[in-house]
N, C-alpha and C positions, 0 to 999 in steps of 0.2 A: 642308288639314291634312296633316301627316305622321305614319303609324301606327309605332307602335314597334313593330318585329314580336317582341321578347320577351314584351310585352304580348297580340299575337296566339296567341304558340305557347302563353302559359298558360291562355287564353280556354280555345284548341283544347284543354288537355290536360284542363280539368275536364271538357268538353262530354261527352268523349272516357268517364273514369273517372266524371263522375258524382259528384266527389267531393274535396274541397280537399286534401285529405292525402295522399290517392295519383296525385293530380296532383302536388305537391311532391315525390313520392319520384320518378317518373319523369324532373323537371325537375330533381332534385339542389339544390330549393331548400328554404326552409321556408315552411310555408301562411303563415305572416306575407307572406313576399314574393310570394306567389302572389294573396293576396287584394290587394295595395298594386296589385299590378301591371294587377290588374284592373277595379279601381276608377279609376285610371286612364283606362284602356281607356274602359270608359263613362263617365267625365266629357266623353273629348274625343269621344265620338259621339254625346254625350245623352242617352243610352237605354241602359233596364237589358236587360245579354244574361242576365244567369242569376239565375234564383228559386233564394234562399236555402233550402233546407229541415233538418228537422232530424237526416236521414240523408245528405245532402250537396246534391249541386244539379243543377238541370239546364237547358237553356235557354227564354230566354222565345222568344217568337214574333217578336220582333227577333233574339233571338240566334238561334234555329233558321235565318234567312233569311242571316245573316254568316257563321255556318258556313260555309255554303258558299264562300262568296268566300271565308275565312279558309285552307281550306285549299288551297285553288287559290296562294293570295297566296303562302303557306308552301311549297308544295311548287316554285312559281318562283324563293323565294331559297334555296332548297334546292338548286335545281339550280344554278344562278353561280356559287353556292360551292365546289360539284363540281366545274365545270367550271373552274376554276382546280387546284383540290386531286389533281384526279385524272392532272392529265399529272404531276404527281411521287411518282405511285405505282406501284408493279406490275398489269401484269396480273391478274387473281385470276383463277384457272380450276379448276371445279370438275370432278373426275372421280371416280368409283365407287372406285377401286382403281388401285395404281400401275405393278399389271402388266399392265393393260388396254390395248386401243388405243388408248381416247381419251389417255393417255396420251404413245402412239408419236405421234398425232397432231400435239398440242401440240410434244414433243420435237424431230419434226422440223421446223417451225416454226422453233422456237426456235436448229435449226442453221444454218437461213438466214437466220436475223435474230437476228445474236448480242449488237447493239446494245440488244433489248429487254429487258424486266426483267420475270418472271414469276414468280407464285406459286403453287404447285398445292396444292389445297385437295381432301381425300379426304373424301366424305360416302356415304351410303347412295343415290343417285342420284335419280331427278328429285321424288321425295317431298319432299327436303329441297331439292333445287335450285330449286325451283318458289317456294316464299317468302323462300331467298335471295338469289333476283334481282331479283325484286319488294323487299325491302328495300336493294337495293344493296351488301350482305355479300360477293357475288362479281360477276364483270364475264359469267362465259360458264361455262355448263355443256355439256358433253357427253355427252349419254345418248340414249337411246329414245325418240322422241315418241312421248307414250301418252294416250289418252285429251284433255277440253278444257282447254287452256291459257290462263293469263289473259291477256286481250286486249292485255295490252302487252308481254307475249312472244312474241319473231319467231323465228321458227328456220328452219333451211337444213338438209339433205343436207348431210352432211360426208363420210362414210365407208362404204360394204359392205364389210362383214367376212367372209370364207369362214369355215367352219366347219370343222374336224379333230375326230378324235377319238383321244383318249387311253387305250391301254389298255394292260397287263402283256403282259409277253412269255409266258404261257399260254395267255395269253386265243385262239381259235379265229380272228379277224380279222390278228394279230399280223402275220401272213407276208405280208399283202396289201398292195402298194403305194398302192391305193384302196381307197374301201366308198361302197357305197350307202347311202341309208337301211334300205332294206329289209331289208339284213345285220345290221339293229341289233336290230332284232327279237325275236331269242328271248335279248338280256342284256337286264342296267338299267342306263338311265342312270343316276349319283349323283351329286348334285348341292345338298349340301348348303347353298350359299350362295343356293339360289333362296327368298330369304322371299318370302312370302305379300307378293301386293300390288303388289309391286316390276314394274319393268317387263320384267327381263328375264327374271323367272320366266313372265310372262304370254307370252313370245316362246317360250318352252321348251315351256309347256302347248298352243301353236299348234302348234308343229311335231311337238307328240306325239299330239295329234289327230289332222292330218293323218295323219301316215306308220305310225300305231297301234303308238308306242314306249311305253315304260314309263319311268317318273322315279320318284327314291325322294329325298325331299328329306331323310331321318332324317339327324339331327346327332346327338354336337354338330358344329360346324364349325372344327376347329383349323388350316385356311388348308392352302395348295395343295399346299406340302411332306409333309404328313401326308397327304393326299388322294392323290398319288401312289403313297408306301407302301402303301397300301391298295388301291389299286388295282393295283401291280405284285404283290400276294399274291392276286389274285382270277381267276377264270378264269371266268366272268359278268360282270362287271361294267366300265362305260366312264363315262369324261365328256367333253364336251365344250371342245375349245379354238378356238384361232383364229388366224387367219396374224401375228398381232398381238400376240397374248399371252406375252407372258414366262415360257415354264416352264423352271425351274431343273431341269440337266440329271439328269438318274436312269438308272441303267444298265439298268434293269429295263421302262423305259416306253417306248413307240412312239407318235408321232402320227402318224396317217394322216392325210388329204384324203378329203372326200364330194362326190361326183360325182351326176351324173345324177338329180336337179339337186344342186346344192350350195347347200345354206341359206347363207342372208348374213342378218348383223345392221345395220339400218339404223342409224347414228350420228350423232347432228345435232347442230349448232352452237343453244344457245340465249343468247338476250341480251335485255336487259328496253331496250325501245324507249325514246329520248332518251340511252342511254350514249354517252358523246363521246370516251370514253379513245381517245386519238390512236393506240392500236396492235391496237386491236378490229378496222377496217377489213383493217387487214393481214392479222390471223389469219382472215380470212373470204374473203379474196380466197386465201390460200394451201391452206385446206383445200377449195373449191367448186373450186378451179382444176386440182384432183388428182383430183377425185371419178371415176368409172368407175362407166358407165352400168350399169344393171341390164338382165341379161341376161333376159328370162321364158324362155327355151328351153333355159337350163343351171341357171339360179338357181332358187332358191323366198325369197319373203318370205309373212309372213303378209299377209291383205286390207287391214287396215288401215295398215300398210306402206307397200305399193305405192300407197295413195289418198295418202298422205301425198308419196310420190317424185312422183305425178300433179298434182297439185294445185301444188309446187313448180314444175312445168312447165308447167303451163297460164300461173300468173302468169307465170311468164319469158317466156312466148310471148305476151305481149300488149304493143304497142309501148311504149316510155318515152323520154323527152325523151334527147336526146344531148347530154350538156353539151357535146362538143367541136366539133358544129358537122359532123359526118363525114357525118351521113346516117344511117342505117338501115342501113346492110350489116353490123356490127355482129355477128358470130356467139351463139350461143344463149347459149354459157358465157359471153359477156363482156357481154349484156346482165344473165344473171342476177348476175354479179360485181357491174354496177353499180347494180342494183337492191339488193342484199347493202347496197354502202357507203352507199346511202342513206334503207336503212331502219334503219341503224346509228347513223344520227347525230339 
């Protein structure tokens, strides 16, 4: 027999809400067609999938067991479809802010691959990127691996970011062509865009642990242009930037470079495992193939960080099939490269 998988997606959608109506609102149908459709369904597998009730419905003990196959079935012609549909569309790439590295990242990318078609898509970072990939809304985010990722998102090292600091030409640091951390010490950092939560507020409250600096996250937050102003009128106070970051020029403000060590921001490539967009592979072969090893003698990452760079390397360091036939001699970066494009596809 041959299933009608319209008939499957509306089984799924009531199982799902529980309910004929708001099952038709999601399907853009009316329960009239939602019920025809389903009746259907069970005519041609004999057996009732869902008890009718007077508050809506839910599945029988036939349907509880199709469920499962139902969605597996669905989520394979889900994918066919993509995989036609998605070579005639853009890249989508998520990133935090457009003045960021991940950013520079993509951009330059995109100067050595002028052929490809991309989209940059600005969200609140891996909060939001985390169920946009899993629903396939974007192709790759860019941010902080923070905390457990759902098991079908892979992610790589893409970037260490040095850290600078930004301050008025008042401010006691001004004249110095470097700073320590330890120089940071008797200002505050400010640092209005660090919400609660967020990953790289959690990278800021590490590195102020560690080095016993002060952050004042008080807003509002009127974006960078305003944050300079205020900061070129203050003789305490700094923020933090980066060799990456875009800061529009001010005649008042100085970035320096931190040394000994110089905090870096871990940046990683993420992507929800089975994406087959024919220009994913590039953009992972291009940012892995640039990446610059972590120093621990000059750098500081936070611990969980550097498990995240370890654990990267460990996998690379365990042998994988060589499609070309070459052997094993194969250097580190171009196993883990190949390991990238085929946990890609």
């Amino acid at each position: 027999m041959e299933l009608d998988l319209g008939a499957v997606r509306a089984f799924v959608a009531v199982a799902d809400e529980q309910h004929f109506g708001a099952a038709a609102d999601q399907l853009d149908l009316t329960q009239q067609a939602v019920s025809r459709r389903i009746a259907k369904l069970e005519a041609a597998l004999g057996t009732t999938l869902l008890h009718r009730t007077q508050t809506g419905a839910r599945p029988s003990d036939s349907g509880a067991e199709f469920l499962r196959h139902a969605r597996a079935l669905l989520a394979l012609a889900d994918q066919a479809v993509d995989s036609i549909r998605v070579r005639d569309r853009p890249l989508r790439v998520d990133v935090s802010d457009t003045r960021l590295p991940a950013t520079e990242l993509v951009r330059g990318f995109h100067d050595s691959n002028a052929d490809v078609d991309i989209d940059i898509i600005t969200s609140n970072g891996l909060r939001s990127g985390r169920t946009a990939l899993i629903s396939g809304s974007i192709d790759v985010a860019v941010a902080r691996v923070m905390g457990p990722l759902d098991p079908g998102i892979k992610h790589l090292p893409a970037f260490l970011g040095p850290l600078h600091v930004l301050v008025g030409r008042s401010h006691p640091l001004a004249e110095r062509r470097q700073v320590r951390l330890t120089h940071l010490r008797d200002s505050i950092a400010w640092m209005p865009t660090n919400e609660p939560g967020s990953e790289w507020a959690d990278f800021y409250d590490c590195l102020a642990r560690e080095f016993g600096l002060t952050i004042d996250t008080s807003g509002p937050n009127f974006g960078l242009d305003h944050m300079l102003d205020y900061l070129a009128a203050s003789e305490h106070r700094f923020t933090f930037g980066g060799e990456l970051l875009r800061v529009p020029w001010h005649p008042e403000i100085v970035q320096i470079p931190i040394v000994d060590p110089t905090p870096v921001y871990l940046h990683s490539l993420l992507w929800k495992q089975g994406n087959r967009h024919p220009v994913l592979p590039r953009l992972i072969d291009h940012v892995t193939s640039r990446l610059r090893p972590f120093d621990p003698q000059r750098q500081w990452l936070p611990p969980a960080d550097v498990r995240t760079l370890d654990l990267a390397a460990a996998a690379d360091e365990r042998p994988a099939p060589d499609p070309s036939g070459r052997g094993d001699g194969a250097s580190l970066t171009n196993r883990w490269r190949g390991r990238a494009f085929r946990a890609a596809l």
